[in-house]
DRENTOR-122965 format. One record per residue (C-alpha): residue in three letters; x, y, z. Coordinates in steps of 0.02 Angstrom, whole numbers, padded with zeros to 5 digits, always signed. Layout:
BEGIN
ALAXYZ;...
# end
This chain:
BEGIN
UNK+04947+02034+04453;UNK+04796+02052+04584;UNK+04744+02225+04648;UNK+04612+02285+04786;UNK+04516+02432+04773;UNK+04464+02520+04935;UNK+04319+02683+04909;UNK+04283+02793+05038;UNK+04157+02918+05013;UNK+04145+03067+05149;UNK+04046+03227+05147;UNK+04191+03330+05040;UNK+04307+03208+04966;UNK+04307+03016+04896;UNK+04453+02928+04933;UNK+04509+02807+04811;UNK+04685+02662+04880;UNK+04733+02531+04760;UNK+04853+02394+04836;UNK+04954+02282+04750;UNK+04933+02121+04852;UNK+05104+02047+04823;UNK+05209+02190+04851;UNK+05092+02314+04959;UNK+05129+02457+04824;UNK+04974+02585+04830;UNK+04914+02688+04738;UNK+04803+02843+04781;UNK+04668+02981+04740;UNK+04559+03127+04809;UNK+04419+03174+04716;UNK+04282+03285+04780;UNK+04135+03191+04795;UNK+03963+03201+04718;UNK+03836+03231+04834;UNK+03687+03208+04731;UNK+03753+03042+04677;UNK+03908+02968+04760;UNK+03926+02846+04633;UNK+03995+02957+04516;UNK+04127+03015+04604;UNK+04158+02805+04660;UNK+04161+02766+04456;UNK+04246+02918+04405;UNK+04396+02910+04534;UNK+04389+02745+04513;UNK+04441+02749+04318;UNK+04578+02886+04321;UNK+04657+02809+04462;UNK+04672+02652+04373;UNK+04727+02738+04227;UNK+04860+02828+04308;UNK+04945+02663+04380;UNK+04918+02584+04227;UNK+04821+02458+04282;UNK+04654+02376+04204;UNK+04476+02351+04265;UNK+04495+02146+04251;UNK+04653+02144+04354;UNK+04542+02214+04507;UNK+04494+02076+04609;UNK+04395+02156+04759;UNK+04313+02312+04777;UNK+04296+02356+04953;UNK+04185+02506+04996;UNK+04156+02617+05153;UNK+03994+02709+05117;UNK+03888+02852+05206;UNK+03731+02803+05105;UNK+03632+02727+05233;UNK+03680+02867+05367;UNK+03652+03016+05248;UNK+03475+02930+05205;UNK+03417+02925+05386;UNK+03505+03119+05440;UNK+03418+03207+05284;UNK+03242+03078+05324;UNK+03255+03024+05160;UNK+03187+02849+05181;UNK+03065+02724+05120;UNK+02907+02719+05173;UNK+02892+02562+05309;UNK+02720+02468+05336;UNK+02749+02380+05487;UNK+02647+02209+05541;UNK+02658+02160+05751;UNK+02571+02054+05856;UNK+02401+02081+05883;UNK+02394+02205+06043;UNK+02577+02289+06012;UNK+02539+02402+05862;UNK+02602+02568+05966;UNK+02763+02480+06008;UNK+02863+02627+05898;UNK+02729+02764+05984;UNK+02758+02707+06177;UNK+02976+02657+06149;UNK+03087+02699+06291;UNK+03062+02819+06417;UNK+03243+02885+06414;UNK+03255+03051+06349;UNK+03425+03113+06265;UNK+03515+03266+06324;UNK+03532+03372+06501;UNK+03420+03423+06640;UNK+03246+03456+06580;UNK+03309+03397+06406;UNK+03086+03346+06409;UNK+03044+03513+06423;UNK+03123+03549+06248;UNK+03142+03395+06152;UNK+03060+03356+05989;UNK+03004+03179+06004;UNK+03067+03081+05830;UNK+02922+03030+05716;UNK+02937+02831+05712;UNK+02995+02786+05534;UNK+02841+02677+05526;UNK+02679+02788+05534;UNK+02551+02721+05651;UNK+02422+02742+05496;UNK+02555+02596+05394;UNK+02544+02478+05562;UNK+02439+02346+05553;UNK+02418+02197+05677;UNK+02415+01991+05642;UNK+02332+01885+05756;UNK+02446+01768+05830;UNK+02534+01720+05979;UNK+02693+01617+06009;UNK+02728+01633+06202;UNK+02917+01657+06278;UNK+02973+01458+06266;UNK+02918+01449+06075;UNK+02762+01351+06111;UNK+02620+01421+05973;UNK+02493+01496+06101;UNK+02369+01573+05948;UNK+02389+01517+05766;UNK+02413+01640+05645;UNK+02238+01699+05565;UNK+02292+01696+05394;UNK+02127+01762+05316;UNK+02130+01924+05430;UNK+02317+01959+05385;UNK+02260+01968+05206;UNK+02128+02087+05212;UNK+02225+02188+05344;UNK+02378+02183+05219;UNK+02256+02309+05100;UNK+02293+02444+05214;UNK+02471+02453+05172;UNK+02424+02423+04997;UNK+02321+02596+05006;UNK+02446+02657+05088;UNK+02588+02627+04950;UNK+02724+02577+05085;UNK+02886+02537+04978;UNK+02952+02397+05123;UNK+02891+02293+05263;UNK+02946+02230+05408;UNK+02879+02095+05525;UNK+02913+02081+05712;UNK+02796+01961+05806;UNK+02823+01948+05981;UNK+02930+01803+06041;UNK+03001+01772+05845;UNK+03187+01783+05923;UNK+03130+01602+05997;UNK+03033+01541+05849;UNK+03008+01619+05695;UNK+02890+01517+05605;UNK+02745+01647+05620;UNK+02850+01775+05548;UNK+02910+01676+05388;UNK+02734+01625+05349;UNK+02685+01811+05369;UNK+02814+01852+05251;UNK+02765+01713+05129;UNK+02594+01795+05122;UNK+02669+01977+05109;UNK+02764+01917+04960;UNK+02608+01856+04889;UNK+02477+02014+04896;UNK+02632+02133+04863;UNK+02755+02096+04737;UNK+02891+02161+04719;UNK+02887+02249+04897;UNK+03056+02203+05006;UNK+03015+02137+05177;UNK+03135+02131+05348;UNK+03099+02004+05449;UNK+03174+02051+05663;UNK+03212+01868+05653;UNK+03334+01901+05526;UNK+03406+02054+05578;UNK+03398+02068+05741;UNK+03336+01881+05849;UNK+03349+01946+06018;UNK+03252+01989+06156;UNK+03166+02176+06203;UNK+03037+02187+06072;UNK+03058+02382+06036;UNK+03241+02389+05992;UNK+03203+02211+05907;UNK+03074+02329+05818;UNK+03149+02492+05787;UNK+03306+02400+05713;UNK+03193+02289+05581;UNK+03107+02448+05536;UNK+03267+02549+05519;UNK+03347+02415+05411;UNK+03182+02429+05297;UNK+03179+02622+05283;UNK+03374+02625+05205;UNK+03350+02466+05099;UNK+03275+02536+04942;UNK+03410+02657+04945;UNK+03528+02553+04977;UNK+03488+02423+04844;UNK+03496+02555+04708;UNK+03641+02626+04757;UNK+03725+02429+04766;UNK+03662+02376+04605;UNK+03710+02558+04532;UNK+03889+02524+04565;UNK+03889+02350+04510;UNK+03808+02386+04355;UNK+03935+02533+04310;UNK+04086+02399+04377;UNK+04011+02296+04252;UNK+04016+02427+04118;UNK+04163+02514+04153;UNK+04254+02295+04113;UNK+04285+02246+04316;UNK+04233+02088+04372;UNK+04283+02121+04545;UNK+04181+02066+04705;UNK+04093+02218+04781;UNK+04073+02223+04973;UNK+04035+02346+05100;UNK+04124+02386+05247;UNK+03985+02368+05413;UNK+03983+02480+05573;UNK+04087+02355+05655;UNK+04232+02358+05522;UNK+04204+02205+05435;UNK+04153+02177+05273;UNK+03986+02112+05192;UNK+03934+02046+05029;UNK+03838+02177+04919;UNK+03696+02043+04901;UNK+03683+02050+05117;UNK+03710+02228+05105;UNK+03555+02241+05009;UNK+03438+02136+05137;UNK+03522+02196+05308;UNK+03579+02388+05275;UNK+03549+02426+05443;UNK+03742+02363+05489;UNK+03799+02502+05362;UNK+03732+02660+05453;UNK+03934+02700+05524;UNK+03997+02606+05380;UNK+04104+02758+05346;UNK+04182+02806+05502;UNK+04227+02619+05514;UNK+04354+02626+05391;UNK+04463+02759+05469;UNK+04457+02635+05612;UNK+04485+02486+05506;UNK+04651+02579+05439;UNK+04736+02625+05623;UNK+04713+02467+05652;UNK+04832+02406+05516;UNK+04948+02547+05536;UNK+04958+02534+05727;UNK+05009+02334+05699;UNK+05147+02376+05560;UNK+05201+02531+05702;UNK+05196+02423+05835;UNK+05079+02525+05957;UNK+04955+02433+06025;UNK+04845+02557+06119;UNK+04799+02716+06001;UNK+04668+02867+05999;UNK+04612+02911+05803;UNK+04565+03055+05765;UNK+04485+03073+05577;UNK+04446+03233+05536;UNK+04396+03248+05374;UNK+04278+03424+05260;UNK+04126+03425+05357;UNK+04148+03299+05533;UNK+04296+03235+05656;UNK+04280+03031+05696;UNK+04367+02977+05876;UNK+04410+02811+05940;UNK+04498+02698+06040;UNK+04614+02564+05994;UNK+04676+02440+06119;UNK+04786+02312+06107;UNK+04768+02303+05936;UNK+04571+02296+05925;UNK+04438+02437+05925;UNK+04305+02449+06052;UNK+04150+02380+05996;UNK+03956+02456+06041;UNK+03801+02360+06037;UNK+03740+02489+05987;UNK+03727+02603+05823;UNK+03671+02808+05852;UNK+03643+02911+05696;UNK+03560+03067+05731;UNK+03415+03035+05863;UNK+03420+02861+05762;UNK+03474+02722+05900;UNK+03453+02531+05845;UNK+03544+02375+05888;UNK+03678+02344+05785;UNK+03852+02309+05828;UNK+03967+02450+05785;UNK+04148+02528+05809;UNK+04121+02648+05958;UNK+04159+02805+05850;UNK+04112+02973+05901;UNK+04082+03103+05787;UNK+04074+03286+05812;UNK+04053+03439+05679;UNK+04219+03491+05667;UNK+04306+03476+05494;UNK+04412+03578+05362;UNK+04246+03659+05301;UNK+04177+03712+05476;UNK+04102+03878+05460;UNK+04177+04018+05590;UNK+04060+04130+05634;UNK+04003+04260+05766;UNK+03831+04281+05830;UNK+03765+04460+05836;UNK+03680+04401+06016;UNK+03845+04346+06099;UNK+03988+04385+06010;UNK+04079+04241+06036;UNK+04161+04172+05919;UNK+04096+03963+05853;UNK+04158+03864+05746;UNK+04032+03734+05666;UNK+03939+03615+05655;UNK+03875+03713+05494;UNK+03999+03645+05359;UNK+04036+03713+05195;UNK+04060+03546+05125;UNK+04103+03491+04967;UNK+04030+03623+04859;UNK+04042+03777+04864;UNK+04170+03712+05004;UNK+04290+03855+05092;UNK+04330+04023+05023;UNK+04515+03958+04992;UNK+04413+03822+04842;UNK+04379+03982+04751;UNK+04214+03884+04690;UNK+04114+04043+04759;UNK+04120+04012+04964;UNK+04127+04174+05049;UNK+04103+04093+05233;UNK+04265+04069+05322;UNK+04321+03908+05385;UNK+04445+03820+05476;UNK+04540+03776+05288;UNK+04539+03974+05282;UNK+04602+04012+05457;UNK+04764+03875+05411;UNK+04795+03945+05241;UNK+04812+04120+05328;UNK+04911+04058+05468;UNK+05051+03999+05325;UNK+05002+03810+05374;UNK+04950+03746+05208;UNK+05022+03747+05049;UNK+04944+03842+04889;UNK+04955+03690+04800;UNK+04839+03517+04858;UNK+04816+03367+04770;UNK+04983+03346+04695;UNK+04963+03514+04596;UNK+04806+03504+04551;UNK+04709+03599+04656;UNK+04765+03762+04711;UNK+04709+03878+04876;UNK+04651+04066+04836;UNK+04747+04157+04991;UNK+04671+04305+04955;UNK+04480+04236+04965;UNK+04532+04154+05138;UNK+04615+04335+05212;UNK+04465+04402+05162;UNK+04336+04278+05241;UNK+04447+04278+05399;UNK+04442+04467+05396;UNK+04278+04457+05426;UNK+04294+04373+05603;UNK+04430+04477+05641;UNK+04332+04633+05611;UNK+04163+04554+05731;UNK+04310+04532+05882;UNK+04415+04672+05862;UNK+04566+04549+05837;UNK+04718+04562+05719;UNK+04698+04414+05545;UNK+04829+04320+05621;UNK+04733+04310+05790;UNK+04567+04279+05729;UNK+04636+04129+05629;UNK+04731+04060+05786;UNK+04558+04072+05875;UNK+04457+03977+05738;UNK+04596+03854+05753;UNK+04598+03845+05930;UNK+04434+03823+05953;UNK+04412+03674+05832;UNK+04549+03584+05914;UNK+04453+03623+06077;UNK+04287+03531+06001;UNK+04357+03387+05944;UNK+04467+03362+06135;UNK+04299+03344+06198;UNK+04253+03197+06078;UNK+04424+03137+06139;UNK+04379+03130+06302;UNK+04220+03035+06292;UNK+04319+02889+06216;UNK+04437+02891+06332;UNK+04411+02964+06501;UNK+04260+02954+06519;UNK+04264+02761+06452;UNK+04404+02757+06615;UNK+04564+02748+06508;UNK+04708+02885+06550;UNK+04749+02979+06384;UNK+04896+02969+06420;UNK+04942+02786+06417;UNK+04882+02791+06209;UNK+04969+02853+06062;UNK+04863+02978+05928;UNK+04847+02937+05756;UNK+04773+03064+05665;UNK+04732+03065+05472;UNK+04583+03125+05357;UNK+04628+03267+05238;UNK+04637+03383+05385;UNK+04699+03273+05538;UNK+04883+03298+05516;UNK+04869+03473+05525;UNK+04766+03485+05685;UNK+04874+03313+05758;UNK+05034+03379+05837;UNK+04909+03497+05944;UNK+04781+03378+05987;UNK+04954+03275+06064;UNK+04976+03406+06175;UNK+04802+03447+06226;UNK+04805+03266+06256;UNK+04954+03210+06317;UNK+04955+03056+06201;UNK+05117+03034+06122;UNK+05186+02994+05997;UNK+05047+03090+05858;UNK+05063+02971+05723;UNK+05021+03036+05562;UNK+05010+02869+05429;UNK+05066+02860+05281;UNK+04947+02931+05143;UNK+04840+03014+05274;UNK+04697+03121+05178;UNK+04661+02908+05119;UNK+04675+02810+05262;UNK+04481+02758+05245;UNK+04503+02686+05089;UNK+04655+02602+05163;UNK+04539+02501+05300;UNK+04405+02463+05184;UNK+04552+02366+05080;UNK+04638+02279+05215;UNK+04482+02230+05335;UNK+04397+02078+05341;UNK+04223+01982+05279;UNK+04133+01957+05435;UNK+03964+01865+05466;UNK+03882+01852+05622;UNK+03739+01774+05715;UNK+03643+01803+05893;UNK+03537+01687+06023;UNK+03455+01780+06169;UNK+03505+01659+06318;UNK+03444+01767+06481;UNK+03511+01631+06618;UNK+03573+01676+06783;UNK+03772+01590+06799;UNK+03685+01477+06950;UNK+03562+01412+06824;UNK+03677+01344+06706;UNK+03834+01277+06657;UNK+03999+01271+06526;UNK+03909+01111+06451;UNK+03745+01206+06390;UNK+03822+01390+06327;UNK+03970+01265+06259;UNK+03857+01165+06155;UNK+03735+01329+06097;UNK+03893+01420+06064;UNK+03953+01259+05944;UNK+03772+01269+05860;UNK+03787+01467+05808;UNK+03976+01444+05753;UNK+03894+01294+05632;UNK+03779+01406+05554;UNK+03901+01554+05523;UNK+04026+01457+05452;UNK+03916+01395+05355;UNK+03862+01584+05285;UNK+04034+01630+05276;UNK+04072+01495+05177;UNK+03945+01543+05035;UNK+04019+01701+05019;UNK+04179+01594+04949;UNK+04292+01598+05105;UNK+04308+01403+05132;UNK+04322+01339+05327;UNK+04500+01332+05339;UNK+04526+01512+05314;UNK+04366+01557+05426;UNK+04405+01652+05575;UNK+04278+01610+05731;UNK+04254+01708+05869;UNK+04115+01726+06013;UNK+04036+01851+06127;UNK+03922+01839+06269;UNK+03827+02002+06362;UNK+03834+02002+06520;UNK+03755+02093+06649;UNK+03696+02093+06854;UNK+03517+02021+06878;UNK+03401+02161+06876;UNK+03491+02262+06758;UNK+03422+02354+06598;UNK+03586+02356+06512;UNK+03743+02226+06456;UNK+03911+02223+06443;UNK+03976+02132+06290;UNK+04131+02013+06333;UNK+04236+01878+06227;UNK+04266+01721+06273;UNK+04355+01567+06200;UNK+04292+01417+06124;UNK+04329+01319+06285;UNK+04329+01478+06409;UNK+04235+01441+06566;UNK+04063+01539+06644;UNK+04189+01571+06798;UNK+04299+01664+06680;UNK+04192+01773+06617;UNK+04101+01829+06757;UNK+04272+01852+06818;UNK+04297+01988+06681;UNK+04140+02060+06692;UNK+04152+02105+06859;UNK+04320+02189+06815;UNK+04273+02287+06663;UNK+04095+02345+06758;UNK+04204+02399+06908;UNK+04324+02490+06768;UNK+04154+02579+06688;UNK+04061+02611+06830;UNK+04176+02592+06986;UNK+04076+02488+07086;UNK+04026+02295+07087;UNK+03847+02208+07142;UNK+03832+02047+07247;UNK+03690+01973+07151;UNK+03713+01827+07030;UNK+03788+01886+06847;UNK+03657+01839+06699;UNK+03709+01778+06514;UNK+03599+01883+06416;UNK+03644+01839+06228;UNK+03774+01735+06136;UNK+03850+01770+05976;UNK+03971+01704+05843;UNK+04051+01814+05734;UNK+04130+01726+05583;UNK+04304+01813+05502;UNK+04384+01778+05328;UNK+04563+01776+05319;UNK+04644+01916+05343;UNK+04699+02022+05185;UNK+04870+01965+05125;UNK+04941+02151+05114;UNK+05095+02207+05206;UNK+05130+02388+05231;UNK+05274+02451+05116;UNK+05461+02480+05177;UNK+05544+02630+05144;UNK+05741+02662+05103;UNK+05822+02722+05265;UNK+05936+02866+05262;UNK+06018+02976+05407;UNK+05949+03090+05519;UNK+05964+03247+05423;UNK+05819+03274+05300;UNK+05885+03417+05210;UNK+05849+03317+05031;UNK+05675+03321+05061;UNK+05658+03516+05098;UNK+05570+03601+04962;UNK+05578+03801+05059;UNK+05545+03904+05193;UNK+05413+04002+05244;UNK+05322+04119+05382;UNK+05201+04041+05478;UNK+05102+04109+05655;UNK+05122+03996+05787;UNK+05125+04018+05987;UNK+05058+04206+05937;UNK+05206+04262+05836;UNK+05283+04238+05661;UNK+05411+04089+05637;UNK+05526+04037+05503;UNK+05447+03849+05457;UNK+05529+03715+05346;UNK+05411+03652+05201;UNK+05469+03474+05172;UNK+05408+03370+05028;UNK+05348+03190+05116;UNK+05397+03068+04955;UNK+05558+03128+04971;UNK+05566+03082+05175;UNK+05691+02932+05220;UNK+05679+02819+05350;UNK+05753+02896+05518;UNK+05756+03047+05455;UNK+05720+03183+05591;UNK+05624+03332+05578;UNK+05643+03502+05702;UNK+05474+03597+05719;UNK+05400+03702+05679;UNK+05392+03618+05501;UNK+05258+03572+05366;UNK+05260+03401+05275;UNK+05157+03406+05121;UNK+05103+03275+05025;UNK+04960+03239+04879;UNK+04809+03190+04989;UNK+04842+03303+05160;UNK+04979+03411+05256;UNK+05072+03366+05417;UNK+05096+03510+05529;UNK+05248+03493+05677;UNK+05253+03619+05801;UNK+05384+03730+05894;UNK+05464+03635+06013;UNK+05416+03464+05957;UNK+05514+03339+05843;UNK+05453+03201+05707;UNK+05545+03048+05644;UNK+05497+02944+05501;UNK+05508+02768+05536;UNK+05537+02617+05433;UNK+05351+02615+05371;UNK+05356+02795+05310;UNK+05257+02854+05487;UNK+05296+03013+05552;UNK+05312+03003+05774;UNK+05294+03160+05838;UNK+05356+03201+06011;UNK+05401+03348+06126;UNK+05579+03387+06078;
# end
């Protein structure tokens, strides 16, 4: 028998899915993860899972990974440091960026301006020139580079990257460059912007390359740390990564092009709704993820996730393609608190994470959090984990206390407000998904998971008005679930930057037929062979004049007329209005697919409506400001079309599903829970 592994790591917990790939059995774990070395927890979980299901390390076949490495490395600065080597002339290209500056009105007056990630002190300049058709204008003076390459020598830079102007069109200056890099320092990784990033708009093309150089050392040890303990541990299974745009990579690419990891994690959740939306038949969902220490949103429509250009962590922007995922500070371990200066009550984006985590752990948190304010509202169980974790009550009353003493409120109060205003936070990151992004809320389903989502789902619905909540099976791992199901996924980019009139279907045809050549061609190496290889393309598109694109598919034969078509549609859609100047084709690319996973989600037996022979108890709970008789239901016990009367509490191993009063949930062939209004 064959078996997939999918890892995700988050801020709190690892989440560990194995899938049988004939019969779509899983298996599942929570373990809290290991901050100062994720890998632990990855190896760890890993093993007792496996020896739980009674399974072996050589019957694992892939090992499919959603990490926050590369993101945690660039939030806590903890990067490499980058000598950087430009055209002679450009060396402040970092220094001088964009002019935009994030945030409000007179968001100038206050902002801290990001150091570049490579110091001006590391940048040094090569004299050469290739102008903007390819044509060498000044050969590269190979002598100077040499002596100039000292600097970053003295400087003890741990990576490189090149970025010559005009490389996106020819990058033969650049590969000699790195030839001679590779030469006076051994041993030193270099990015090359032809490599990761061959576009036009030499700052992003710059920023990028040196963003992909800062992670890589850290990156590369953390890769070859899990292989090596895979090794050890008796699996031969393939390692890859899960990118920011949900498909997989090879750990050997993952080591020279990190950069497409930095929302590797948040990509998985997506990566799962995806599947489970297929098997529910929903084709147009909101996720919400809300996991220890952050909440991921997205949008899901007809079956596919929204795509970005570009990839934000922190004040961290590069060109990358990613899942648009937006992330707010609003998890299980968000810290409640009340300022002495306003004495209002906020909730995050402090977390108490993984360790000491909240005070209901009872590993030493006093801080209370919005785990605290549902285990004193009666909405989780004392028991998490399957048993093997159990909440202190009496640590969370008294860390909810606290709060209730700053406002003057009653416990039960206090706990509704930390819970209230949590919900409220992550209905804003709703919103930018959706209605801001011109989509009604109310034409989408909500899928909620993480550890916490089901608990916070059924009111998100209403704040909403996206129904049915659908809360997937084996929630608290639904990560882990995309990482195992998605897809290997190469992909390749030609800056174009032709106005419609000045072209035809002939030329982007026949450019369009050259990328898909070479992709296939990388795809193939990593062992998918052509038949199974997926190909797909992508032009941006924007009005002459314009600063930004919009990124649109089109077919293998799809017309110019077509597209601009579409484009005009989807700007109208974003922006509400049109222009009457001539559309531009800005880039092309060709993204290359393996074949899809051959898992299918698991059927469950059916029984009647009544779901009396799953109820474990009853118990108090607070809800709409006064205490309620709730239903505790045990979820592995649930039967298909079974039909559950809030207000109710479905517990399970890796998370708890909470239905409200006045709202109804019925369990559907695939073990999903639908929520509605009764």
């Amino acid at each position: 028998m064959s078996y997939r592994l999918g890892v995700d790591v988050g801020g709190t917990f690892t989440d560990l899915l194995i899938i049988d790939e004939v019969s779509g059995r899983t298996f599942r774990d929570k373990v809290p993860s290991t901050p100062h070395d994720p890998s632990e927890a990855v190896i760890a979980g890993a093993r007792a899972l496996c020896d739980r299901a009674g399974i072996t390390p050589r019957q694992l076949s892939l090992f499919l990974h959603g990490t926050t490495v590369a993101t945690n490395a660039v939030l806590e600065h903890k990067i490499a440091r980058v000598g950087l080597i430009v055209t002679q002339g450009y060396r402040h290209v970092l220094q001088i960026a964009r002019s935009l500056v994030p945030g409000g009105l007179a968001a100038w007056i206050v902002w801290p301006k990001p150091e570049p990630m490579a110091p001006l002190e590391a940048t040094i300049e090569a004299m050469e020139r290739i102008g903007a058709d390819g044509v060498v204008v000044c050969a590269l003076d190979e002598a100077t580079l040499r002596l100039s390459l000292r600097r970053l020598v003295e400087e003890k830079v741990d990576a490189v990257t090149v970025c010559l102007i005009n490389a996106y069109v020819n990058d033969a200056h650049e590969r000699r460059v790195a030839r001679i890099v590779q030469e006076e320092m051994p041993g030193v990784p270099v990015s090359l912007s032809a490599d990761i990033l061959p576009e036009m708009q030499e700052y992003e093309r710059t920023l990028t390359t040196v963003a992909n150089s800062a992670v890589r050392p850290t990156v590369s040890r953390y890769v070859g740390n899990l292989e090596r303990e895979m090794r050890a541990w008796g699996s031969e299974a393939k390692l890859s990564l899960l990118r920011s745009d949900g498909g997989l990579m090879s750990a050997e690419k993952s080591r020279t092009a990190p950069v497409n990891l930095l929302m590797s994690g948040p990509a998985g959740g997506v990566a799962g709704a995806v599947f489970i939306a297929k098997t529910a038949r929903i084709a147009n969902v909101l996720t919400l993820d809300m996991g220890g220490t952050s909440t991921d949103v997205a949008l899901i429509e007809d079956y596919q996730a929204r795509l970005r250009r570009d990839t934000t962590v922190g004040h961290l922007t590069v060109r990358a393609s990613s899942l648009d995922v937006r992330t707010v500070g609003a998890g299980g371990g968000s810290i409640a608190a009340v300022p002495e200066l306003t004495k209002a009550l906020r909730v995050g984006p402090q977390s108490a994470g993984a360790a000491p985590g909240p005070a209901a752990y009872g590993r030493g948190g006093e801080l209370p959090t919005v785990t605290d304010a549902n285990v004193v509202l009666g909405y989780l169980p004392e028991n998490l984990l399957g048993g093997t974790f159990t909440l202190d009550r009496e640590a969370s009353t008294r860390a909810v206390q606290t709060i209730a003493d700053a406002l003057g409120l009653t416990l039960m109060e206090a706990a509704a407000g930390i819970v209230s205003i949590v919900n409220e936070t992550m209905f804003g990151a709703l919103r930018l998904v959706s209605v801001q992004q011109g989509y009604d809320p109310r034409d989408f389903a909500l899928m909620a998971f993480g550890g916490a989502g089901p608990l916070h789902g059924n009111a998100m619905g209403v704040l909403m008005g996206s129904w049915p909540v659908i809360i997937p099976p084996s929630p608290g791992v639904l990560c882990a679930y995309g990482d195992a199901t998605t897809r290997l996924r190469v992909d390749a980019q030609r800056s174009f930057n032709k106005l419609v009139t000045a072209t035809d279907d002939t030329e982007v045809h026949a450019i369009m037929a050259e990328i898909a050549a070479q992709v296939a061609v990388e795809l193939a190496a990593e062992g998918v062979p052509h038949a199974d290889q997926d190909i797909r393309f992508e032009i941006d598109v924007r009005y002459a004049g314009q600063a930004f694109e919009v990124p649109l598919t089109l077919a293998r034969d799809g017309s110019i007329a077509d597209l601009t078509a579409r484009f005009d549609a989807e700007h109208k859609r974003l922006f509400t209005f049109n222009l009457t100047v001539p559309q531009e084709l800005v880039n092309i690319r060709v993204i290359a697919l393996g074949k899809a996973a051959n898992v299918s989600a698991e059927r469950i037996e059916r029984g009647g409506v009544d779901p009396s022979a799953a109820k474990l108890r009853d118990q108090t709970v607070w809800m709409d400001g006064a205490e309620r008789m709730a239903t505790l239901y045990d979820r592995t016990k649930l039967k298909a079309g079974n039909r559950i009367v809030g207000p109710a509490v479905v517990i399970e191993m890796d998370a708890t599903t909470l239905v409200l009063n006045g709202h109804v949930a019925e369990v559907d062939d695939f073990a999903n829970i639908m929520i509605n209004p009764a």
